[in-house]
N, C-alpha and C positions, 0 to 999 in steps of 0.2 A: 318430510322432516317437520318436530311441530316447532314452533317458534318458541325461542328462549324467552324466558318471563324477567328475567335481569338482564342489565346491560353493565357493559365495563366499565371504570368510572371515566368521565370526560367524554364517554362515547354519544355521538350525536342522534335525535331523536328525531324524525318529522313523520307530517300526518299524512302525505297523500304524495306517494313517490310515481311519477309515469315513464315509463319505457319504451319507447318509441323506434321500434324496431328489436324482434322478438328472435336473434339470431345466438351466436356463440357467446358473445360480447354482453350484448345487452341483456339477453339471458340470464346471464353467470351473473350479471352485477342486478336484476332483478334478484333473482333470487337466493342472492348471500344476504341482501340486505332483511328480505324478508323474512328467510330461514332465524339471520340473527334479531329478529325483533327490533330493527332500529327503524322500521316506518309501521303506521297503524294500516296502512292501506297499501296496497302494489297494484298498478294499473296499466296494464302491456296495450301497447299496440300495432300491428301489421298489417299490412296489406293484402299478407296472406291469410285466409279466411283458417286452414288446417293449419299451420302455426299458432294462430290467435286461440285455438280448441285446444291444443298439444300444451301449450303454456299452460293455461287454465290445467288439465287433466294434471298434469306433472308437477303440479306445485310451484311453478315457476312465478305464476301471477297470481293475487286474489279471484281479478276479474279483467276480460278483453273489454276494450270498447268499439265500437263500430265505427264512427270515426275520430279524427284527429282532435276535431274539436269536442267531441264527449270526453273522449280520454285526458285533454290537459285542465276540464273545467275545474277550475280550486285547487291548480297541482300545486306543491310546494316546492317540487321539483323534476325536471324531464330531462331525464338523458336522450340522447339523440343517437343513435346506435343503428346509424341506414348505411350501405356504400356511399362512397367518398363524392361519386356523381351525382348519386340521388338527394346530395343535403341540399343546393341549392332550391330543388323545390319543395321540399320538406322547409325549411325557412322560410321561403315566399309564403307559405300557408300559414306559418306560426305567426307571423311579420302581420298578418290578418285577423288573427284573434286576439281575444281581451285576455293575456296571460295572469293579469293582477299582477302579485309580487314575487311568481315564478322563478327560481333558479333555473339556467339553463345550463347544460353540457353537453359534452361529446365527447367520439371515441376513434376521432378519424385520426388518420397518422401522417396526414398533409395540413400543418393547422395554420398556414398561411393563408390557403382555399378556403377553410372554415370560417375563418377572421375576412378575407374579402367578400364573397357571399352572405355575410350576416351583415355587413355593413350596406351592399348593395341592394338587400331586400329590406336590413330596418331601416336604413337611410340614416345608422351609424350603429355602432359595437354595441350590443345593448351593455351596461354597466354590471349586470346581474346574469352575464353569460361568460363561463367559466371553462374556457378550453382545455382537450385533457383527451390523452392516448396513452392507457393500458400496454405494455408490451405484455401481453400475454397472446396466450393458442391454444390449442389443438391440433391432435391430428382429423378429428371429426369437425361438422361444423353444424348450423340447424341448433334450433331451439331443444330439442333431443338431446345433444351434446351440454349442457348449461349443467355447469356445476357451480355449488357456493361458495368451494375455494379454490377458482381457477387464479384469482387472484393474489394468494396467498403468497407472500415473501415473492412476488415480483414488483417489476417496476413501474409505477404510473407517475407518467411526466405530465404537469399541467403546465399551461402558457398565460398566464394571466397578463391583460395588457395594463398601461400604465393609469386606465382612470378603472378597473375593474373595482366592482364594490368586498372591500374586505371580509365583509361579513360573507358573502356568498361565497368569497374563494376559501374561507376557513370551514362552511360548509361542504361544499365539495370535496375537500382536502379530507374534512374528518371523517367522511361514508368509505373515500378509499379506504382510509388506517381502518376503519372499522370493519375489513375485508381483508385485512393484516397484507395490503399492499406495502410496498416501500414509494413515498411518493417524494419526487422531486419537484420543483420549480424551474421553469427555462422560458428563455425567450423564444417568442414564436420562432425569427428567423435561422436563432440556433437550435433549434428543434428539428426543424427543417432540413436543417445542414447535416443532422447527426444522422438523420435516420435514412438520408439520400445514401451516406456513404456505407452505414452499415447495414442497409436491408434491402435498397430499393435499387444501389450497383450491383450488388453482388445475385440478387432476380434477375436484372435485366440481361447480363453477363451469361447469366445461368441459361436463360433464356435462347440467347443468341448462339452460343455454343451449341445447344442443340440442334437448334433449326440448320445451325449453318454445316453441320455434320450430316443434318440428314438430308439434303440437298444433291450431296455428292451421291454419284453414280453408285462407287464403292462403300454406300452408307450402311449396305449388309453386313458386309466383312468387320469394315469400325465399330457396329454394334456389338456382333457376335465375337468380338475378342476385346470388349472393354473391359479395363478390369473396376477396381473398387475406386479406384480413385476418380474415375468417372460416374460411377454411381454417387458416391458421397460426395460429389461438385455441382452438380447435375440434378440433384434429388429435387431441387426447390425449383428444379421447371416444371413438375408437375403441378404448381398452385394452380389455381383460378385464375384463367387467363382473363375473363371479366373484370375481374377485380385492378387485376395489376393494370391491365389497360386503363384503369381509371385514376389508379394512381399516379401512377408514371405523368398522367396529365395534369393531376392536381399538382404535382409537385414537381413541373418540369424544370423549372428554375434551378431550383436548388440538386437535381440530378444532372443539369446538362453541369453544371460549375464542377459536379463531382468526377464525373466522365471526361469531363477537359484535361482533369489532374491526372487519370488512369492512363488517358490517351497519351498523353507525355510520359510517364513510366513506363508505358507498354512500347513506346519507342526505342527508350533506352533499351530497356531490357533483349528486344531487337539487335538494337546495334550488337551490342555485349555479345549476343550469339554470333552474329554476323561477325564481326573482328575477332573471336575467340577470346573474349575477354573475362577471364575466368576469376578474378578479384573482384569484380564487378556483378558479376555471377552469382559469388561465393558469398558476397553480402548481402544482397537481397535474399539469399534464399536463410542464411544465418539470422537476420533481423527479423524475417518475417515467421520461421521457426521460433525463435525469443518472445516473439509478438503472439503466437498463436499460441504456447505454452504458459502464457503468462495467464491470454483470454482463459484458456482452459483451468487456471488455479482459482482463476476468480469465480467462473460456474461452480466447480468442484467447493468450495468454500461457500459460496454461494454470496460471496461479499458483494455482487453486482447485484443482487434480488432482497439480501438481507443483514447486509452490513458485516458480514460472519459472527453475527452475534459480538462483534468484537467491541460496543459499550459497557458488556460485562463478562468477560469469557472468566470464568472460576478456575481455579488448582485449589483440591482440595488437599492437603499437609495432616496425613494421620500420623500420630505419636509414633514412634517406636522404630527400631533398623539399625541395622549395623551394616558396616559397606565393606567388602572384600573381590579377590577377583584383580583383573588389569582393564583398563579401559583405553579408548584414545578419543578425546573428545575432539571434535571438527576443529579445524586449520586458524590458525589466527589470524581474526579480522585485520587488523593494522595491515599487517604484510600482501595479504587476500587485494586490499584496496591498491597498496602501493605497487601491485605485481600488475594491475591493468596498466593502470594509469603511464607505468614507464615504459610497461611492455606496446603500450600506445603509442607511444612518441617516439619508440627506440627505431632504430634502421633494421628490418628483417623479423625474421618472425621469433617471439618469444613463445617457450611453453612453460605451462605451471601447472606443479602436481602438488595434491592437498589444498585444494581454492575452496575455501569455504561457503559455501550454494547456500549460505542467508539472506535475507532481503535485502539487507543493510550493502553487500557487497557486492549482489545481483544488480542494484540500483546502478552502482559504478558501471558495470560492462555495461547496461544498455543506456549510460548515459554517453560513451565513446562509441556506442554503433549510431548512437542518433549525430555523432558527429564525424561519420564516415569511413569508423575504423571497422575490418572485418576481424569478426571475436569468434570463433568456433567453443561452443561448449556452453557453460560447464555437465562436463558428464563422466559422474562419478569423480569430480576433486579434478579431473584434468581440463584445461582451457590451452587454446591454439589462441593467440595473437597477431595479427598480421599490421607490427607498425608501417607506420607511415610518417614517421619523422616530428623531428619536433617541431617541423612549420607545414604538417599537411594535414589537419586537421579541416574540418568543412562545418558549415553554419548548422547549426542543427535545426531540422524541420520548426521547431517550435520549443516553449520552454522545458528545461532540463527537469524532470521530475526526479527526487530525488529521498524520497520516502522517509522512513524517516533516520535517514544517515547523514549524523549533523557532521562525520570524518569527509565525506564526500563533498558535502558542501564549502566546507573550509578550505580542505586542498585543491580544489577543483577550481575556486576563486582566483588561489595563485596562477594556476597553471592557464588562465582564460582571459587572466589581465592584461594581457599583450596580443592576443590574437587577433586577428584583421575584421572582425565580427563581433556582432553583440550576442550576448547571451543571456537569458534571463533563468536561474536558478530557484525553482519552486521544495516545494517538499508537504508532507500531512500536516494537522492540526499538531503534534506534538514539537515539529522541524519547525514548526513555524514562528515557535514562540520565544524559539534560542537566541541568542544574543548573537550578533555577527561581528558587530563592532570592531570586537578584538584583531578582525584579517582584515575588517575595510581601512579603518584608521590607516595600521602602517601601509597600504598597498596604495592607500591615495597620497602616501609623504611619497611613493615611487612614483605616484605618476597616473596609478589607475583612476578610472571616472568610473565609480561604481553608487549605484542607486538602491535604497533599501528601505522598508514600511519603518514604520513607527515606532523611534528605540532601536532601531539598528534592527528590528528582524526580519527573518523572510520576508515576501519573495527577495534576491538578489538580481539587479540588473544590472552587469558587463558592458560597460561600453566600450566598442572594438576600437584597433587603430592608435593605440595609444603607445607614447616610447617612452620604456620605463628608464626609472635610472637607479643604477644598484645604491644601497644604501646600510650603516650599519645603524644596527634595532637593536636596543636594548631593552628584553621583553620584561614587562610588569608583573608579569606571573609564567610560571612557568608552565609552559601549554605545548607536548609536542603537536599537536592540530597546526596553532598560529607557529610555529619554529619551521612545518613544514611546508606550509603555504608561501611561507616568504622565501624558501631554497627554491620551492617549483617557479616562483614568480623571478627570482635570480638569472634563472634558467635563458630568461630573456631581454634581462637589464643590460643597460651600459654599465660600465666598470662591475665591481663585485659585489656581492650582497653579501653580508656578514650577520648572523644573529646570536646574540651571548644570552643566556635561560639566568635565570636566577639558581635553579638547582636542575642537576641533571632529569633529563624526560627521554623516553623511547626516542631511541635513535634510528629507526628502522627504515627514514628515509634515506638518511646519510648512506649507512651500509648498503641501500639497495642500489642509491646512484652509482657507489661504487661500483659494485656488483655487473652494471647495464656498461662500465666503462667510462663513467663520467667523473673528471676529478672533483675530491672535495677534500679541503682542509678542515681537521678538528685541532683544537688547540685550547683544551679545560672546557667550559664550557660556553666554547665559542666554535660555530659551524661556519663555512665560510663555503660560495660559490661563483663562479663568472660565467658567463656564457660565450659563447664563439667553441662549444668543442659538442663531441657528438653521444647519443645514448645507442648503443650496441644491442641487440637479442640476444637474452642471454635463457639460460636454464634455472626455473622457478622451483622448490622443493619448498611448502608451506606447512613448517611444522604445526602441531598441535596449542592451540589459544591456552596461553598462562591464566588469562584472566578467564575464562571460560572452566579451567582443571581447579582454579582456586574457589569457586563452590563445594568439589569433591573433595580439595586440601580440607575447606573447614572441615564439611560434612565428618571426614572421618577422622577430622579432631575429636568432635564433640561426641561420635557416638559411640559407647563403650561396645571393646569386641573391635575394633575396625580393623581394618591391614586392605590399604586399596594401592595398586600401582596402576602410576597414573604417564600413560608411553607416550615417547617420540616428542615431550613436550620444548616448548621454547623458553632457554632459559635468557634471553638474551638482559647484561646485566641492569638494563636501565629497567624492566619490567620486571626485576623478583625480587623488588618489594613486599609483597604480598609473604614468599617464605621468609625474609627477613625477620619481618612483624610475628608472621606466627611463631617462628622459633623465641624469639622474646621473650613472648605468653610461653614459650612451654611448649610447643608441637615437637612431634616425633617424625621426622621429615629428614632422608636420606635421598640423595641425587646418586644416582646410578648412570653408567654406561652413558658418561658426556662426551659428545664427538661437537663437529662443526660440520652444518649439512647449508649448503648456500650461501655462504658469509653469517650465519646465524647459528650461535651457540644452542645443543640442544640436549635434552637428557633426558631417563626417565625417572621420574617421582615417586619413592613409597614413602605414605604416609599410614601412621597407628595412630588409633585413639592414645589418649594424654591427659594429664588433666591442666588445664592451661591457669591463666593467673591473669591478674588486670595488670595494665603496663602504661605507663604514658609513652603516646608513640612519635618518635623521635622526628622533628620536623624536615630531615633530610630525607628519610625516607617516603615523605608525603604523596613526591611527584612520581615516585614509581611504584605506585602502588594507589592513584589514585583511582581508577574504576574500579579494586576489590574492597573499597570502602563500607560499600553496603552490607556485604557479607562477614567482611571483619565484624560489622557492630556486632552480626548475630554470635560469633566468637567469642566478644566481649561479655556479651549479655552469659554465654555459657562459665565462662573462668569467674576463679575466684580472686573476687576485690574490685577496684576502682578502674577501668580504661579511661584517655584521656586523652584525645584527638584535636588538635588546632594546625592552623596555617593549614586549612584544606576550605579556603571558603570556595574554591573552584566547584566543587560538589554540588553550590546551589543554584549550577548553572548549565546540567548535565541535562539531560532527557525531563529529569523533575528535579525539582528539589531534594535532594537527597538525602541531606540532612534533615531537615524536615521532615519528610515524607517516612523515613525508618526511623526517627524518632516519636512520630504518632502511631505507627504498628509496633514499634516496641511496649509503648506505653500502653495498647491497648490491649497486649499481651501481658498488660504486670511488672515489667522489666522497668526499672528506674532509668532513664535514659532523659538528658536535661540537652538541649540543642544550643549552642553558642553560636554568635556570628562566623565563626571560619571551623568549627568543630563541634564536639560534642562530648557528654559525662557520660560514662556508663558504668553502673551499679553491678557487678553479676554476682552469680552465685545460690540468685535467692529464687530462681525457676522460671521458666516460660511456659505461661496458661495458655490454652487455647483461644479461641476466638474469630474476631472479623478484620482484615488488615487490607489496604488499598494500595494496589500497586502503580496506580495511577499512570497508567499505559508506559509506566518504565521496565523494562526488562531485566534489568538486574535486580531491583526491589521485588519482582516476580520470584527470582530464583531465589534469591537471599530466604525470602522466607518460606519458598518450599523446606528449604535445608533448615528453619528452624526449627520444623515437624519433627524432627529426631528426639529433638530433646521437649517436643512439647506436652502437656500435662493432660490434652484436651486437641480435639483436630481442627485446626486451620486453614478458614475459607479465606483464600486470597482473591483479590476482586481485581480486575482489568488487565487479564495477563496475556492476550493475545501478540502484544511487539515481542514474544518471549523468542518469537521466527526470527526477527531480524539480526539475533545475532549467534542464537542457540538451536537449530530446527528441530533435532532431537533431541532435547535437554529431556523431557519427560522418559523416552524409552532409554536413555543411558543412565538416568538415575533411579526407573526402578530398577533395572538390572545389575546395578550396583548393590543396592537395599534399599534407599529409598520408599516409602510408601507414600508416593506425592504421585497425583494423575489430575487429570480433566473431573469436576464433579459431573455426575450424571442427574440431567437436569429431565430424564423421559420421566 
């Protein structure tokens, strides 16, 4: 391949790169760099004389050198690219010559050994040696095998220690990106730990299985009737047994810690056999199922090697469609969330059918298996529950990750307040930036001792052991999140806890307490609960997400021609705000075939196109119809005359700013839209242009403006719409089957 004569901007340049050790690894990272033109020179070196020819012949290297010290004389840079045993004398010899101002690296996957030995032969860390291990492979290996993007969208972890020189680790750093690596930063001894447990137990294990099968007498028979599951357990004991022997030493430390921790699981799990412990059974095999399905989303996406492109994932929004047909859009998150959490704590097993399988609510179930609950599912909308009471919950391994589900967070807080354990509540870069305040505030007038970053946001730290005491809250804003964090935290108080909303909000927790058998008082807009009585298993039926169908209400408001029915949805009264509002403006919106399925009103939706009208929208309706805010604006922007939105500053405290955020994509679509502290003005009537709009890893801003594609003049590239999973999975396939002409843009 000849060498590119341009480089990408910011990409890193140097004149005299050495390779030092001419195998898979060092190979591949030879010669990506010199394929891509980012060194003036490439200079391999091995000990194998036919390797050193093979490089050269292949394009791997410019040129061999004969020895170590030809090869680094004037390098600017040397990777170290030998087995994990062989670096220490590989070092003694470097540790002996004149390097000058050399960068050093490596690519060994024990980078404690690397950092000891470099210390031991320079007689300290050199400053300008930059540790760093590639996860990458093959199934080949040899100088033969070297490709220029073995690298490509995988991970290269570096370890840089605490006086390394920055200049060289932002070197290093930029030849990986420039091999379109994904690289991270770790400390060595977390490094160490990561890779004991995910690569170097599960060899060793791989290993010993074998051996210790083929030992036995009847080792013929076990072979000859193993099925696949022993093949694909077992596959990675064919590696290089040379190799692993030398890791396993390098890194024995931080393997025997990890082994200590199996050896204690693989007890239990024993026992569990041994006593017939089939709860015990049924969790580990459920968790570690959740665990391996999760691993595999993240390959599959490839978010673990390349972030899933998820800094800019596109929907591109072409003009034009009309929507018809019936639809049922996935299950409603609220209920989704509310149906683990009670179905957790209740006495015996709950089932729920319609569980909506988005991140957002995925997040919930594996945050009650990481504290002991056995969850069966979800497959296909159905989940098994195996409560364990409202006081048998267990510590969880570590902290609660919580993606980015700022509902889980909130009620999760309550329910954790009073538990005999600490708990620390993490979440993404998006979770993290939410405000918490709102659930810490009143749960520390009860009693909790809860710890939190800067401005009340993520992480949340739980301090266990604490005894709450009921209290009545009179909320500031009406928030059912904080209304039902303080019923879960009630749950466990002395005397009652009482919370009065300023204006009605989704009641969906009250109903469901009911529901599991637990009393609760309402009385206007005051929820009232005590603890001393118990949560029942009950049977979960999860109708279809209001706020999810209210994309398709607007959509085929706005698009002439439409006639969509919209099944099985939830109309429960505190959530249908949204048709309130539209019928205002003018929708053409008929509820059909309303029953009561679970304690939850529900029915199905036909909506026509209409021509709608501006409306000031009436401040009562605010709180029940706050998440369809985003998508009303695009309503607004459609109808003719003035909208007129206040008492909803809650909005700028959602996933993004909301207000904001679809007041700068309105406005850069043309739309008069002027944003107020608690609302918003909007002008419609006079058209929606095409354009470039940022949905700023909010998910409803994502969808809002796929739907403004109907009516737009021009096609609509929305920018960062990846969380569009966590509450929508297949939002794209149910709206173009609707009409929509909204997809993924193709970026090939």
């Amino acid at each position: 391949m000849s060498r590119t004569n341009s480089l990408p901007a910011g990409a890193p340049k140097i004149g005299r790169l050495v390779v030092v050790g001419l195998g898979l690894i060092g190979g591949s990272f030879a010669k990506g760099l010199r394929d891509g033109g980012y060194c003036n020179e490439v200079i391999g070196f091995d000990l194998d004389a036919r390797s050193r020819e093979l490089a050269v012949d292949l394009g791997v290297v410019d040129r061999c050198a004969e020895s170590l010290e030809e090869a680094c004389r004037a390098a600017d840079v040397i990777q170290l690219a030998v087995p994990i045993l062989a670096m220490e004398r590989l070092l003694a010899e470097l540790a002996s010559l004149d390097l000058g101002n050399a960068v050093l690296t490596d690519v060994g996957s024990a980078k404690g050994n690397v950092v000891r030995c470099a210390r031991e032969q320079f007689g300290r860390m050199p400053s300008r040696f930059v540790p760093g291990h590639p996860i990458a492979g093959s199934e080949q290996s040899g100088v033969t095998a070297a490709q220029s993007t073995l690298f490509r969208r995988h991970k290269v972890i570096l370890t840089p220690l605490e006086d390394t020189d920055p200049a060289a680790l932002a070197l290093v750093d930029g030849l990986w990106r420039a091999l379109g690596a994904d690289v991270e930063h770790m400390e060595v001894q977390h490094h160490d730990e990561v890779l004991a447990a995910t690569s170097h137990l599960p060899h060793l294990l791989a290993f010993g299985l074998v051996d210790s099968l083929a030992k036995r007498n009847e080792n013929l028979e076990i072979f000859r009737y193993a099925a696949g599951g022993f093949r694909d357990f077992t596959r990675i004991a064919g590696s290089d047994p040379v190799m692993w022997h030398d890791i396993f030493l390098a890194n024995r430390e931080a393997v025997l810690h990890t082994l200590d921790d199996f050896r204690a699981d693989l007890d239990a799990l024993r026992a569990a056999v041994d006593e017939g412990d089939g709860r015990t059974l049924l969790g580990v095999f459920t968790r570690a199922k959740a665990a391996r399905e999760h691993f595999s989303k993240i390959l599959a996406r490839r978010a673990y090697v390349d972030v899933m492109h998820s800094k800019d994932l596109i929907f591109l929004a072409n003009p034009g469609g009309s929507l018809s047909g019936s639809l049922r859009v996935p299950g409603d998150k609220s209920i989704s969330h509310r149906s683990i959490m009670l179905g957790s704590l209740a006495e015996g097993t709950t089932e729920v059918e319609g569980f909506l399988e988005g991140e957002d609510a995925l997040a919930t179930i594996q945050a009650f298996r990481d504290m002991g609950v056995v969850i069966e599912g979800p497959n296909q909308g159905r989940v098994t529950v195996h409560g364990v009471g409202l006081h048998g919950l267990k510590a969880p391994p570590g902290p609660i990750y919580l993606g980015n589900s700022g509902t889980s967070m909130r009620l999760l807080s309550g329910l954790l307040a009073a538990q005999p354990f600490d708990t620390t509540l993490t979440g993404d870069a998006s979770l993290s930036k939410r405000p918490m305040n709102r659930v810490a505030k009143p749960l520390r007038e009860m009693g909790a001792v809860i710890e939190t970053a800067a401005e009340g946001r993520p992480p949340l730290t739980i301090r266990g052991g604490q005894k709450l005491s009921g209290m009545h809250y009179d909320m500031p804003m009406a928030s059912a999140q904080v209304k039902s964090c303080l019923l879960l935290a009630g749950l466990y108080a002395a005397e009652k806890t009482s919370v009065t909303e300023p204006a009605p909000t989704r009641d969906h927790t009250e109903r469901m307490l009911q529901g599991f058998g637990y009393p609760v008082t309402v009385k206007g807009n005051t929820a009232t609960v005590e603890s001393g009585h118990t949560l029942r298993s009950a049977q979960i039926e999860v109708p279809a997400d209001i706020s999810s169908s209210a994309f398709f209400m607007v959509a085929a408001s706005i698009a002439p021609g439409s006639d969509i029915t919209l099944e099985h949805v939830g109309v429960n009264p505190t959530r249908t705000g949204v048709i309130d509002i539209l019928k205002l403006m003018g929708a053409d919106i008929e509820l059909t075939n309303v029953r009561e399925v679970g304690g939850e009103p529900v029915a199905d939706i036909r909506v026509r196109a209409a021509q709608l009208k501006g409306i000031d929208i009436p401040e009562d309706l605010v709180p029940l119809a706050i998440d369809e805010f985003p998508v009303l604006f695009v309503a607004a922007s459609c109808a003719q005359g003035r909208t007129t939105l206040r008492g909803a500053e809650e909005l700028r405290v959602k996933e993004s700013d909301r207000i904001q955020v679809m007041a700068d994509g309105l406005q850069a679509l043309g739309v008069s839209a002027t944003p107020t502290p608690d609302g918003i003005i909007i002008e419609g009537g006079s058209g929606i242009g095409g354009g470039e709009v940022w949905a700023h890893g909010d998910h409803r801003i994502a969808m809002s403006f796929s739907v403004a594609g109907l009516r737009a003049s021009a096609p609509i590239r929305i920018h960062d719409c990846a969380n569009v999973a966590t509450s929508f999975p297949n939002f794209l396939a149910l709206a173009e089957r609707a009409g929509m002409r909204v997809g993924v843009e193709d970026n090939s």
